[in-house]
C-alpha positions as CSV (number, residue, x, y, z in Angstrom):
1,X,22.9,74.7,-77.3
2,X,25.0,71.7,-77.7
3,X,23.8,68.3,-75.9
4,X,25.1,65.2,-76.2
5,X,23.0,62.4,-75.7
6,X,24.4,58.7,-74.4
7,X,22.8,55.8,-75.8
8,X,19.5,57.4,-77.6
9,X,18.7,54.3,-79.1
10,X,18.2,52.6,-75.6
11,X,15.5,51.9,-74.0
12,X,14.1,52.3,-77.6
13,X,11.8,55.2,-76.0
14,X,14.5,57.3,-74.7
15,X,15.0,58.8,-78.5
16,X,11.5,61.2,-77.7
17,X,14.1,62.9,-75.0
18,X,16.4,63.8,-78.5
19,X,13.3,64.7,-80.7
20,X,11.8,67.2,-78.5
21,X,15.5,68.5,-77.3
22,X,15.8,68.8,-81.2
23,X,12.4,70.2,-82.0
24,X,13.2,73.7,-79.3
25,X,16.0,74.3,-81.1
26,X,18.9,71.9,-79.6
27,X,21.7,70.5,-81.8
28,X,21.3,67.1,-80.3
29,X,24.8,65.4,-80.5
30,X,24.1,60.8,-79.8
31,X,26.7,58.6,-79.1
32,X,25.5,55.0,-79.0
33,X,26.7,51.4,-79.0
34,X,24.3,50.6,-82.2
35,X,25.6,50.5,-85.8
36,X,24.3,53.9,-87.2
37,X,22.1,51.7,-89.9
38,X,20.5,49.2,-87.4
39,X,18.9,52.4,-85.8
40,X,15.5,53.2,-86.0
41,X,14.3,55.9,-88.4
42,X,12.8,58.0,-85.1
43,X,16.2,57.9,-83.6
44,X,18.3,58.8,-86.7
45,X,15.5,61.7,-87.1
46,X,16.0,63.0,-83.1
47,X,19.9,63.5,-83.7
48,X,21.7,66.0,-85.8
49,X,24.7,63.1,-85.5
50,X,25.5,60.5,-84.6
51,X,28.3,58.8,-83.2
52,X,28.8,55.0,-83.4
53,X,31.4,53.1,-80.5
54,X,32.0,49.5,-80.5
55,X,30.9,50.1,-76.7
56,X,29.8,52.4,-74.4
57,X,31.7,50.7,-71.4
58,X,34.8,51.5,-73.2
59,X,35.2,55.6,-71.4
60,X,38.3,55.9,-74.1
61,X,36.3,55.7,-77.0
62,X,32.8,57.6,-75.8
63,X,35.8,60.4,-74.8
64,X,36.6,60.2,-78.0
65,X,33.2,60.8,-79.1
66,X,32.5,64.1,-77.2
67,X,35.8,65.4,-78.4
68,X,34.7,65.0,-81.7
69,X,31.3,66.5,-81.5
70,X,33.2,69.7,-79.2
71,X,35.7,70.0,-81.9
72,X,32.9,70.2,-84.8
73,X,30.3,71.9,-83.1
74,X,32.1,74.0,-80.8
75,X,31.3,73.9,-76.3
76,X,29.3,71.0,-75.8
77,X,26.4,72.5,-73.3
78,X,24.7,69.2,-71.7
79,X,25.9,65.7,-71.4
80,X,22.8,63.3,-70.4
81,X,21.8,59.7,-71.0
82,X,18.5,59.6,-68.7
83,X,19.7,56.2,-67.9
84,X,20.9,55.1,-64.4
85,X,23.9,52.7,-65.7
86,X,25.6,54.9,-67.1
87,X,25.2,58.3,-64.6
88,X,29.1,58.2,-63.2
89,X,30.4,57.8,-66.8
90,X,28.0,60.7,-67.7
91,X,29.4,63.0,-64.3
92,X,33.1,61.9,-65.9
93,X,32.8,63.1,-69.3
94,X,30.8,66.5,-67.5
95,X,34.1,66.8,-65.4
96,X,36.7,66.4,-68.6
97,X,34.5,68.6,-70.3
98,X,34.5,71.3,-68.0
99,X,30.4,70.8,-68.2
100,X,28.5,72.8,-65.8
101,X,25.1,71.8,-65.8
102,X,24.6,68.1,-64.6
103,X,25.9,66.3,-61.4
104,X,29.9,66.1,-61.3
105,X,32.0,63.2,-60.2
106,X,32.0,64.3,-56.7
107,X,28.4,64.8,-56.8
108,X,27.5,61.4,-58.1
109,X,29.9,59.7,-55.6
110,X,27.9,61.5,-53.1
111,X,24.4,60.4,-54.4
112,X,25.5,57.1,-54.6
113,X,26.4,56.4,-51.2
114,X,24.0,55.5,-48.7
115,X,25.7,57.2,-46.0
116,X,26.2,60.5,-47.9
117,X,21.8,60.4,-48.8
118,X,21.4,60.7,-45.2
119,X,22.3,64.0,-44.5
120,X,20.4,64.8,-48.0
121,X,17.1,63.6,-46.8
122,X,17.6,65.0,-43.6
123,X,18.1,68.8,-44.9
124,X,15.0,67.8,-47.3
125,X,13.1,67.0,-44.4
126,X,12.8,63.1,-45.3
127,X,12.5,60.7,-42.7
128,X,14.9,57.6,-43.3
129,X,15.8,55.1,-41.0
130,X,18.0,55.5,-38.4
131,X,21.3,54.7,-38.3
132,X,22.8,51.7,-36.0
133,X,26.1,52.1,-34.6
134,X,28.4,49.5,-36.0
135,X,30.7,47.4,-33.4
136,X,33.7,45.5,-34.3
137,X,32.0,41.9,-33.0
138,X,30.6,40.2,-35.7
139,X,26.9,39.6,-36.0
140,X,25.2,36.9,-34.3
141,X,23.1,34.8,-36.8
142,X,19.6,35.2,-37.2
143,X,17.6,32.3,-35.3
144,X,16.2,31.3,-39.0
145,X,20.0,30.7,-40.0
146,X,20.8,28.5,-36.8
147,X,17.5,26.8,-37.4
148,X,18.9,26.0,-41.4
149,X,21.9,24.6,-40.3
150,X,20.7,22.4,-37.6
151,X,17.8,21.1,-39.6
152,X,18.0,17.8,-41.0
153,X,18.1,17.6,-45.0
154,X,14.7,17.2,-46.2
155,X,13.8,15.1,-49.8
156,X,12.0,16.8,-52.5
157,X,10.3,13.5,-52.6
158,X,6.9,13.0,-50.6
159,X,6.0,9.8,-49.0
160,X,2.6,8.1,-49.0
């Protein structure tokens, strides 16, 4: 099994996900933002490689990356970072990499938006607030607002 790992070297705990991926018999594939020799020795021991991009915003060169490693070690199994910044980027490369386990783009759009959840938590049985029909007048302001703007400046300086 082939998984590629985003960003093992951050937080500097997420490398244990690699070692123990690596320790049942994974070939645990990292692509990270951190020179290869400013990694710690755990992290260089979790991965079988490792892939170095000048940054991981940059979806061109982590592309890149997973080519690589599919082109050396053959179908590339899991793509996963564990970390929440970098999920759509994650459900991207799973979609250019015809990746099957994992959310997808479409899923991650849907997870992402607030009024997609609902019907989520509703199948799940999960109460959530409900939803308030939206009208085309704008909002009045809150009294606490109204009360800021009519209030007279006030010094930071007290008076004996």
């Amino acid at each position: 099994m082939n998984v590629v790992f985003i960003s093992p070297q951050f937080p500097d705990t997420y490398w244990n996900w690699c070692d123990r991926l690596r320790r049942n018999g994974a070939t645990v594939l990292g692509i990270g933002d951190t020179p290869y020799d400013n990694l710690t020795q755990e992290v260089k021991a979790s991965l079988n490689e490792y892939y170095w991009v000048p940054s991981l915003e940059d979806y061109d060169q982590v592309f890149r990356a997973v080519a690589f490693f599919s082109w050396k070690y053959g179908k590339i199994d899991w793509i996963e970072s564990q970390n929440e910044y970098w999920l759509a980027q994650d459900a991207r490369l799973r979609d250019d990499f015809h990746v099957t386990t994992g959310a997808g783009s479409a899923q991650m759009a849907q997870w992402q938006s607030k009024a997609e959840m609902k019907p989520l938590y509703a199948a799940a049985g999960t109460r959530s607030a409900p939803s308030r029909p939206r009208s085309d007048t704008p909002c009045s302001p809150s009294p606490s607002a109204a009360w800021a703007r009519a209030a007279p400046a006030r010094s930071s300086t007290r008076q004996p």
